[in-house]
Every structure is written in C-alpha cells, then in structure tokens.
C-alpha positions in Angstrom: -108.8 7.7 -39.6 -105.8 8.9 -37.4 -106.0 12.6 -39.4 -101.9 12.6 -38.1 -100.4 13.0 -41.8 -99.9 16.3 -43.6 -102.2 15.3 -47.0 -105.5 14.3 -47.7 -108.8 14.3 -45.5 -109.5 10.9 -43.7 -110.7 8.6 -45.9 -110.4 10.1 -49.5 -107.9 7.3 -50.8 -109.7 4.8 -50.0 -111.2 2.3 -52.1 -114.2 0.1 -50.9 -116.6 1.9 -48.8 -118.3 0.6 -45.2 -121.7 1.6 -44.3 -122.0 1.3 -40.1 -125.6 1.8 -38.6 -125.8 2.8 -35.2 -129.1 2.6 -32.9 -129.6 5.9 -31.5 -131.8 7.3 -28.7 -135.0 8.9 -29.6 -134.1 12.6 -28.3 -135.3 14.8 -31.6 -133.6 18.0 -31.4 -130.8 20.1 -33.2 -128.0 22.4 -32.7 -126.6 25.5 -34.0 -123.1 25.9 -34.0 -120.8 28.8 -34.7 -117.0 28.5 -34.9 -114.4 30.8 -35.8 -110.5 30.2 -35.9 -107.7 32.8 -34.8 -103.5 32.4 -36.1 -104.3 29.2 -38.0 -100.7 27.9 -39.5 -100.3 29.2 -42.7 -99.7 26.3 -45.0 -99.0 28.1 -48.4 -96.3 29.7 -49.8 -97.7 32.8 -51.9 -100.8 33.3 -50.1 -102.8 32.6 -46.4 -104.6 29.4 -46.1 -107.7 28.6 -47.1 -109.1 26.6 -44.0 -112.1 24.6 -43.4 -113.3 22.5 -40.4 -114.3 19.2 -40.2 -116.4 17.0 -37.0 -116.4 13.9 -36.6 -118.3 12.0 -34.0 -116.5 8.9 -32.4 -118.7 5.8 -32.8 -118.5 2.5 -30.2 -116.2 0.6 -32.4 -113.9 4.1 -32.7 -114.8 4.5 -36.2 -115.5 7.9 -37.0 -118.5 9.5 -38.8 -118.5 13.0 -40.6 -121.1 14.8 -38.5 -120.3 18.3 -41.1 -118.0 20.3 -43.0 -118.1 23.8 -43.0 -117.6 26.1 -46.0 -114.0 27.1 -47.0 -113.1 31.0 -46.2 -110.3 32.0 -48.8 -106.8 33.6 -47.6 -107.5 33.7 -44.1 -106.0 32.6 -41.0 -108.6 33.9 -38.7 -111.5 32.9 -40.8 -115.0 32.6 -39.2 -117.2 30.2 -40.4 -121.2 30.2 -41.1 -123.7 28.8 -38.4 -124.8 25.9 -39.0 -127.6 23.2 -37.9 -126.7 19.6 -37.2 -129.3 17.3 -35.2 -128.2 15.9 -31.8 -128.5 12.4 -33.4 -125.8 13.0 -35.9 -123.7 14.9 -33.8 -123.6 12.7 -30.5 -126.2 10.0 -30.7 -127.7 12.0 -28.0 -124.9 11.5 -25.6 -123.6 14.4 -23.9 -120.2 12.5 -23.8 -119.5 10.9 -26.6 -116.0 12.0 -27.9 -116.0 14.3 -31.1 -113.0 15.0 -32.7 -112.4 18.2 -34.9 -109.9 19.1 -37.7 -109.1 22.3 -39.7 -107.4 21.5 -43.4 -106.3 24.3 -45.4 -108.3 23.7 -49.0 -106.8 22.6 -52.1 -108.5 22.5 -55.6 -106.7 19.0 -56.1 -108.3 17.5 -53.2 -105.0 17.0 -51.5 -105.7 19.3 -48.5 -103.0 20.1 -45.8 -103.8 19.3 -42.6 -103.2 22.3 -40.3 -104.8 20.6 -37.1 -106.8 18.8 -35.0 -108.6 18.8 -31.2 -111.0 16.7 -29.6 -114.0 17.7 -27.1 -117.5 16.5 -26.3 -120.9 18.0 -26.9 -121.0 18.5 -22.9 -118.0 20.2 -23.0 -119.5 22.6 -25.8 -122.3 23.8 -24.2 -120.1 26.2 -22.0 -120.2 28.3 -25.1 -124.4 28.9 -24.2 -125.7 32.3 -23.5 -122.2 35.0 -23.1 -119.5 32.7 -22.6 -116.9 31.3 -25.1 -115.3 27.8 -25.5 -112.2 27.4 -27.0 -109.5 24.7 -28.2 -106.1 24.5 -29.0 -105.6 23.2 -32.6 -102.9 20.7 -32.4 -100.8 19.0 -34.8 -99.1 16.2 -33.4 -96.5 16.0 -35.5 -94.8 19.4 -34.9 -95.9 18.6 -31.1 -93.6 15.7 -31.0 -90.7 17.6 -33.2 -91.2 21.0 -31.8 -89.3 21.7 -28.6 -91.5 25.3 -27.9 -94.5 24.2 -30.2 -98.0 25.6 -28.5 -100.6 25.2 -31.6 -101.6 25.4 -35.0 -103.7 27.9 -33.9 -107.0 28.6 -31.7 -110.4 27.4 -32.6 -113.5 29.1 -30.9 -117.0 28.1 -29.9 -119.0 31.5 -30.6 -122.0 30.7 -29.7 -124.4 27.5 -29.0 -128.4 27.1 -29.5 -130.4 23.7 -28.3 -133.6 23.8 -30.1 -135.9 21.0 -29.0 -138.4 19.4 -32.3 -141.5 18.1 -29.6 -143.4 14.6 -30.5 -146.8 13.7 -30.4 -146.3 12.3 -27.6 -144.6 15.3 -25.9 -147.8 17.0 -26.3 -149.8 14.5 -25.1 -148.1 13.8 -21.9 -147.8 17.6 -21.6 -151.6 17.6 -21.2 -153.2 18.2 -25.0 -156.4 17.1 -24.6 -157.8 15.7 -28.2 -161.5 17.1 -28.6 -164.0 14.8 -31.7 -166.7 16.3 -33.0 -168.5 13.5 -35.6 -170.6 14.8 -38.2 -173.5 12.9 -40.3 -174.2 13.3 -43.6 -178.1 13.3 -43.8 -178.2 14.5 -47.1 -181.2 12.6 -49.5 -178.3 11.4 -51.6 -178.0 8.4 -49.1 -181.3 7.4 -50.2 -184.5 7.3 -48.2 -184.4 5.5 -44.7 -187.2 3.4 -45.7 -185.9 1.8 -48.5 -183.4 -1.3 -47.7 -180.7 0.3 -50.1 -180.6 3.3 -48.3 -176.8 3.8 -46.5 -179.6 5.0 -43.6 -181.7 2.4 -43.5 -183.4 2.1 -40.3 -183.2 -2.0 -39.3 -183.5 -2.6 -36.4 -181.7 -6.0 -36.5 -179.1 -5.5 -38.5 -176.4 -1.8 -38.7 -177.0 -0.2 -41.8 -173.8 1.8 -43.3 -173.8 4.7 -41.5 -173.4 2.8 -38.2 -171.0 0.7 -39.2 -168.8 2.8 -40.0 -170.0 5.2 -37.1 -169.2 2.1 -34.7 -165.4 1.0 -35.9 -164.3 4.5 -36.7 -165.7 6.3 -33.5 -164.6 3.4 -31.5 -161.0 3.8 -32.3 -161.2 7.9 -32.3 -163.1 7.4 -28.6 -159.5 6.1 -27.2 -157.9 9.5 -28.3 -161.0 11.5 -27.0 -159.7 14.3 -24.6 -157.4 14.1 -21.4 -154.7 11.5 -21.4 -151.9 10.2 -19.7 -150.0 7.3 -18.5 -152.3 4.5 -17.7 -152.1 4.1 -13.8 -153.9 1.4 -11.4 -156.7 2.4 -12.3 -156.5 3.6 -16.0 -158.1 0.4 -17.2 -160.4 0.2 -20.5 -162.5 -2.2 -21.7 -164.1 -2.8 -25.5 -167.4 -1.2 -25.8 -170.7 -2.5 -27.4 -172.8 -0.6 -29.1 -176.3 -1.5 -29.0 -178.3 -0.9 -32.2 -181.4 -2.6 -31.8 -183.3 -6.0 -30.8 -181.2 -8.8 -31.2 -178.4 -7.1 -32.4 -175.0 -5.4 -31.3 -171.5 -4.3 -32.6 -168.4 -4.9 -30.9 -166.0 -2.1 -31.6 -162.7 -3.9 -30.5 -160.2 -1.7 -29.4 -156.9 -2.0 -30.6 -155.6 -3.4 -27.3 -156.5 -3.5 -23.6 -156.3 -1.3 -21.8 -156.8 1.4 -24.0 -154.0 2.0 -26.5 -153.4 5.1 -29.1 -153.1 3.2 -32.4 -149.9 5.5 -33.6 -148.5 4.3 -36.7 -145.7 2.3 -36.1 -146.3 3.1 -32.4 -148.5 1.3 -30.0 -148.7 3.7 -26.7 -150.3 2.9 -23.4 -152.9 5.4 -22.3 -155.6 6.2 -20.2 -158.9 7.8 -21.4 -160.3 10.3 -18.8 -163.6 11.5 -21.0 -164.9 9.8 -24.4 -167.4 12.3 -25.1 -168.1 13.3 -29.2 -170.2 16.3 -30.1 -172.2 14.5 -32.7 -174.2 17.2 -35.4 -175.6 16.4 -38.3 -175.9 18.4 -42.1 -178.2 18.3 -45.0 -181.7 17.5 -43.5 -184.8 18.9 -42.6 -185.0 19.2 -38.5 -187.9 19.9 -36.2 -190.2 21.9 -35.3 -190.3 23.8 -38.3 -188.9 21.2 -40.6 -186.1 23.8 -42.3 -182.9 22.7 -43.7 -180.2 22.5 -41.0 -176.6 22.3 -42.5 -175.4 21.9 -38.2 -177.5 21.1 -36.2 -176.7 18.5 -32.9 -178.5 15.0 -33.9 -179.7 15.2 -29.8 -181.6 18.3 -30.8 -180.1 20.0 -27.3 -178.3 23.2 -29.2 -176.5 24.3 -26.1 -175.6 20.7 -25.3 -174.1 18.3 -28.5 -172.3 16.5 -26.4 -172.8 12.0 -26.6 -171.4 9.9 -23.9 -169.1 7.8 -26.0 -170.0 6.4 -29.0 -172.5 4.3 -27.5 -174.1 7.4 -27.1 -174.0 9.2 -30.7 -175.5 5.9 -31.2 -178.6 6.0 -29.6 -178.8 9.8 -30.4 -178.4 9.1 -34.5 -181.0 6.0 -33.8 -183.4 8.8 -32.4 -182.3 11.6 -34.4 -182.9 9.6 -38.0 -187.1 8.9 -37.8 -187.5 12.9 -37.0 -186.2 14.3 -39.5 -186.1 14.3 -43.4 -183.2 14.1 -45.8 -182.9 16.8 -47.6 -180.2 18.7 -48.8 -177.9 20.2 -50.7 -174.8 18.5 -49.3 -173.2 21.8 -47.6 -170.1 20.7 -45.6 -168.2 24.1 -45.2 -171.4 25.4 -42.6 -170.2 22.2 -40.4 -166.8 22.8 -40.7 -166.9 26.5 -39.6 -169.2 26.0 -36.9 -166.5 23.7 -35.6 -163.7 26.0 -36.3 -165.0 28.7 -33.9 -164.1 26.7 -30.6 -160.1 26.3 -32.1 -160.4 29.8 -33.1 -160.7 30.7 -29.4 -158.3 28.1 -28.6 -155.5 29.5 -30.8 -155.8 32.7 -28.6 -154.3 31.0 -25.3 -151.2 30.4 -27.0 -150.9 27.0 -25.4 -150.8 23.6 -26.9 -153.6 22.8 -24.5 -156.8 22.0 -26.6 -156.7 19.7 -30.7 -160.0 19.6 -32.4 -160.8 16.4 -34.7 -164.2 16.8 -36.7 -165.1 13.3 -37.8 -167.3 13.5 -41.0 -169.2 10.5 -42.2 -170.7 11.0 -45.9 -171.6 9.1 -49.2 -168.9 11.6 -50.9 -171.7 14.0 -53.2 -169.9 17.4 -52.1 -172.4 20.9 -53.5 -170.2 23.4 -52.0 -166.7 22.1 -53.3 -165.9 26.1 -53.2 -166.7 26.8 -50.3 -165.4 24.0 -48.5 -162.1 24.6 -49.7 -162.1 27.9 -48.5 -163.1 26.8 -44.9 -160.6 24.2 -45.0 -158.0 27.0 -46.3 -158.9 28.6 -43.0 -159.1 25.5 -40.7 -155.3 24.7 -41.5 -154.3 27.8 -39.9 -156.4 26.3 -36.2 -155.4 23.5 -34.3 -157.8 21.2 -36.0 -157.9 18.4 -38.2 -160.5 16.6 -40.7 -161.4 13.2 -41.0 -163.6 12.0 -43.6 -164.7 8.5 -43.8 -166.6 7.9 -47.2 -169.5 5.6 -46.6 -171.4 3.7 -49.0 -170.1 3.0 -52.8 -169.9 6.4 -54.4 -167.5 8.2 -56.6 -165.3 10.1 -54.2 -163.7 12.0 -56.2 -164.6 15.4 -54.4 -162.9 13.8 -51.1 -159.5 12.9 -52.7 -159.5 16.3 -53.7 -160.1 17.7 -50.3 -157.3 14.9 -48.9 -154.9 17.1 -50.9 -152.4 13.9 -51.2 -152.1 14.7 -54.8 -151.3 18.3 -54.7 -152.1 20.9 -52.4 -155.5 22.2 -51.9 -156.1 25.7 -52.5 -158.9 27.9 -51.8 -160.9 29.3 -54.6 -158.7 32.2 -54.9 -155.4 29.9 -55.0 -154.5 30.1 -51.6 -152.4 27.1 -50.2 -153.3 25.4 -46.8 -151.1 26.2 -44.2 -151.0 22.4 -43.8 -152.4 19.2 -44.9 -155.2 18.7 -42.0 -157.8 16.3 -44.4 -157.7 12.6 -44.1 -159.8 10.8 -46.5 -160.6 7.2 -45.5 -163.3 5.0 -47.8 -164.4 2.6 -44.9 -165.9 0.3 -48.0 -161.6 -0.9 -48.5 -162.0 -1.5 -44.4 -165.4 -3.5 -43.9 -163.0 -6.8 -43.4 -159.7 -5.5 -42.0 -158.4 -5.8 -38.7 -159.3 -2.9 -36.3 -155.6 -2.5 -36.1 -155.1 -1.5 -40.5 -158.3 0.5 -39.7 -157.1 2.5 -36.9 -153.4 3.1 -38.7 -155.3 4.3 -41.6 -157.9 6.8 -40.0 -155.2 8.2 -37.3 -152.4 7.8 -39.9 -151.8 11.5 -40.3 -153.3 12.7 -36.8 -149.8 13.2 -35.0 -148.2 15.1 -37.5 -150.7 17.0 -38.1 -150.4 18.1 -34.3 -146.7 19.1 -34.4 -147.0 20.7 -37.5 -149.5 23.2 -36.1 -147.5 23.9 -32.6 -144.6 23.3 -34.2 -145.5 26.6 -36.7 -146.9 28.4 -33.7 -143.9 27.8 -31.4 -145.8 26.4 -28.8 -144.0 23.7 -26.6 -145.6 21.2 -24.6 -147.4 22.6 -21.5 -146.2 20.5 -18.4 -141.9 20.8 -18.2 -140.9 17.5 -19.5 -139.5 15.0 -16.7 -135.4 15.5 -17.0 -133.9 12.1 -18.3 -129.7 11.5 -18.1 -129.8 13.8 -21.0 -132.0 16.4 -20.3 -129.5 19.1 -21.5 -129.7 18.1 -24.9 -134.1 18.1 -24.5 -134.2 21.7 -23.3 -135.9 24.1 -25.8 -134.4 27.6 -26.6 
C-alpha cells in the first residue's frame, strides 16, 4: 500500500484478501486522539473537499493495518475531526516506535477518493501533544513534491490533544497489594437431614468426610491460596499441600494446584506467595448455644468477636466441634449472612483504595426461603468490593442458585433493580467429586478476577503500589 496515486484508498481494488496475526505485548490500555487539519488541498472543482483521515500501523513484514478512520467533515479544508479511542494494541502493538503512517483523502460517494496527502510519525512522537502542547505534521503528497519546484504541503495536520488511559489487570491489583479476604459460610439448615442419620450431607463419621467436608476441603483448599496478602513468591515463599484431618483413621489431601502455591487463573497459572490463610467460617440456619435460638450468622467457633480459622484445617476442626452442639433448624435465611459480611466492604469502600476484596464462600444443599431478600442483599453487595461463591452440596434441585448466578439474565432485586455487576458464582461440587483440582479451581475462581476489575475499574481506583516502569512505561501510565 504505497498510498502515492491520486484515486482509491489502499487496498480497495483488490481482490483476494490476507488475514496477518501479529503477537502483541500484554500492555491493556487505550488512547484518545484528537486531530484537526488546517489549508488541506482542495481537490474539487465546485465545492471544498470533503476530507477524512486514515492510520495505519506499520507491521514487521511492512504490511500495513488500518488502526481507524475518522468521520468525513463536508466542504471543509480546515476540518476538525471527532475524538476518538483506539487501544495501544491496535495502534502500536505497544511499541512506542513503531512507525505509523497517516493519510487524508478527500471523500467521494463512488468510493474513488482523492488522495490529498500523507505523513508518517510514531506513537512516541505523538505524545508531545499531552497536557498544553500541540504536535503537528506536514501533509505531503509526493507526487507534487517531486514535480513541484516551490511545493511545501497539502496542508497541516494537528495533534490537539492526547489522553493514555491505563485498563488495570487482576494481576495489577494484586501485586499492587489487594489483599483477598474469605469468609465460608455453612448451611446448617435441617434440610440437610439430621447428623445422625448416614444420609444426612452432615453426617458425623468419624472415618469417613461426609458432604459438607468434602466439598469444605477441595473448595477451601484452593480459595486458601488466594487468602489475603500476596506477592511474588521469594526464597522463602514456599507452600506445601495441606491435610485436613477429619477423624481417626482418616484424612483429605486438598492438592494444591501446583507447588509452591499458585493462583489457579483461568488460562493463567501465576506464582504467588500466601502471607495469611485465615477464613472467617459462620454458619446459618441452626439452633446455637446457650439458649438454643435460631442463629442465621453466627461463627461455628462460637468466639463472636473472633470468627477467624487458621486455614482450612482449622474451619475443619471448628465445623467438627461446631456440628454436635447445635441443632438444625431453619428456615434457610442466606440474605442475614450475606449482609453481616457486607458491613466490613462497606467500610472498605470508604478508603477509596483498592486495598481490601471480600469473597464469602457459601456451602448449601441449594433450599433458599428468602429468595427476596437475598436478591435484594446481593443488589446491594454488587455495589462493594465483594463477591459470592456458592458451592451447592449434596443432590438437590438448584434452581434457586442458578438464579442468584444471574448467567441467564440479570438478577434484579424485588423491586427490579439490576446488579451493578455479576458478583455470584454458582458451582454444584456434585459435577466436581472426580475432576482434577485444576477443572475445580478454574471453575470456582473462574469469574473471581473480573469481578475485581469490574468493581475498581467502576470506582476508578488504580492499583495501590506505582507499577514498576518496563521499556514502555509511557504507554502503562494512567490519566
């Protein structure tokens, strides 16, 4: 595409069609760009041009890629054109030097547009035009150039203005010091049958994990290796699998999904260090000592000013201890447990930092009472910097959880307000008994890191600790 001829933009007259991929950095970000255009030739005869502009980036093999056209501004020779957005992957390939080449075309209905003229620059070269300052170009066409004696230009093209707007990762927020916070919930509700009774998802064995711990175990396991402060794993960042002791005789290994400890990401395995793997652990539905009431959040170590279980091994023993004092009751309340949890992100949204996530981690045989209110509390939990897993245990209908997922429309609260954002993940551990640790752990964290960046993405809040400046760090820096 030489863009040297009078007619046609580059590429129009051809016939077959070439489809080049190009491996490109993973910098997410995007730029705004104004241009405007002064004493543009004036290619027709009755009236001004009509003139658009074109960029093209410059690829490896020289081949060039429209990057964006801008809108056409009728009769005009000193047209400006609208801002517009282009990410710094399709504009550069995240290289501040990659060659982009420009062309202005006066507009014809026919398609056989006049070239008027072309320049050539480099996103490093744009980004004068940041803040006050102005870049501008000379819009040559080399064919008057070379039969012109006193040709100049075609006219002037200007940079007006220039905005870097950084999109953050997951990962950006995580090395910037987000500290991931699980709270695990159990449903003692009498739906899950009585402890006593072998067919009860809490049956208490001592030689052998009923349902509950099972799913308690692998789930928890992989959450544990999100749990709190993270960061590079260093000399000695080293984790090991943990087993969780449930009785006589017997154990679970709860394999994590590498060594040392890895964030399962999906797609994405990620080398961290866990600082702190403790889990609130509460529990919902029963009746609690001394007064044997119904509790629909109360801590299963019965130490209300305390919840806290060192690791899972711990929520263990506390759940083992927990389940022959009390009595299943009910009625199946989840929004109580979900707004006690909400408080702590509540105060957390006030630092305006992206400091603190909350994950509650509810485990329940899927029997919801308060479907209405629980919506509502969710409505309100999507606006925090929280998320919801549920992991349905047993064999039950789980209807009411596929609802609350909102992965077939969009829950609403019972007066038909919208989430802010999806922040429920439904997972029915019965479709997981035999997988790998790896399917389970893409499946329960699946949605986990977008969930993240969509909430400090709407709030506007970058990561805490300055990212650490790369070869491109102009094109990382937020505006």
């Amino acid at each position: 595409q030489g863009g040297q001829g009078d007619k046609a933009v580059p590429g129009t007259e051809r016939l077959s069609q070439q489809v080049i991929s190009e491996e490109i950095s993973g910098n997410n970000g995007y730029v705004e760009l104004a241009f405007r255009a002064k004493k543009l030739d004036d290619k027709d005869l009755f009236s001004k041009s009509d003139p658009f502009l074109e960029i093209y980036r410059i690829d490896d093999d020289r081949s060039e890629q429209l990057v964006y056209r801008t809108e056409v501004v009728k009769n005009n020779l000193s047209p400006i054109w609208e801002p517009f957005k282009v990410s710094l992957n399709s504009l550069c390939s995240c290289e501040e030097k990659r060659r982009l080449r420009c062309v202005v075309w006066d507009y014809d209905s026919r398609g056989k547009h006049d070239f008027i003229g072309e320049f050539f620059t480099t996103f490093e070269e744009m980004q004068k035009a940041m803040g006050e300052s102005k870049v501008q170009w000379d819009c040559m066409n080399p064919k008057y150039k070379l039969k012109k004696r006193n040709y100049k230009n075609s006219g002037v093209v200007v940079l007006l203005d220039l905005k870097i707007h950084r999109v953050y990762s997951f990962l950006d927020y995580i090395m910037g010091g987000c500290q991931i916070h699980f709270t695990v919930a159990i449903d003692f509700t009498a739906s899950n049958g009585d402890p006593r009774n072998s067919c009860s998802l809490h049956y208490i064995n001592p030689y052998q994990p009923n349902e509950y711990l099972k799913a308690l175990v692998a789930v928890g396991e992989i959450c544990q290796d999100y749990d709190r402060s993270v960061g590079p794993v260093g000399p000695q960042g080293q984790d090991t699998p943990v087993m969780a002791t449930l009785g006589p005789g017997c154990s679970v290994m709860a394999t994590p999904v590498t060594t040392p400890c890895m964030l399962a990401l999906p797609g994405l395995l990620t080398p961290f260090s866990c600082s702190d793997k403790k889990f609130s652990a509460l529990g919902f539905g029963a009746r609690i000592p001394p007064k044997y009431e119904v509790s629909h959040d109360f801590a299963i170590n019965f130490n209300p000013d305390n919840d806290e279980c060192e690791g899972i091994q711990g929520v263990v023993e506390s759940y083992q201890s927990c389940l022959p004092k009390i009595q299943l009751y009910g009625p199946t309340n989840v929004a109580p447990i979900i707004s006690k949890v909400a408080r702590v992100p509540a105060d957390e949204e006030r630092t305006k930092e992206a400091s603190q996530y909350f994950i509650l981690l509810i485990l329940t045989d899927g029997v919801v009472t308060d479907m209405a209110d629980t919506r509502e509390a969710i409505v309100r939990a999507s606006y925090l910097p929280m998320s919801i897993i549920i992991v349905g245990v047993g064999n039950a209908d789980f209807t009411d959880m596929q609802i609350l997922d909102g992965d077939d429309g969009v829950l609403r609260s019972p007066k038909g307000e919208p989430v802010l954002r999806d922040i429920v993940q439904f997972v029915p551990f019965r479709e997981f008994k035999n997988a790998s640790p790896t399917a389970l752990a893409k499946c329960v964290l699946a949605e986990v890191p977008k969930q993240v960046v969509e909430y400090y993405s709407y709030k506007a809040f970058p990561p805490r600790c300055p990212q650490p400046d790369t070869p491109d760090s102009n094109l990382s820096s937020p505006q």
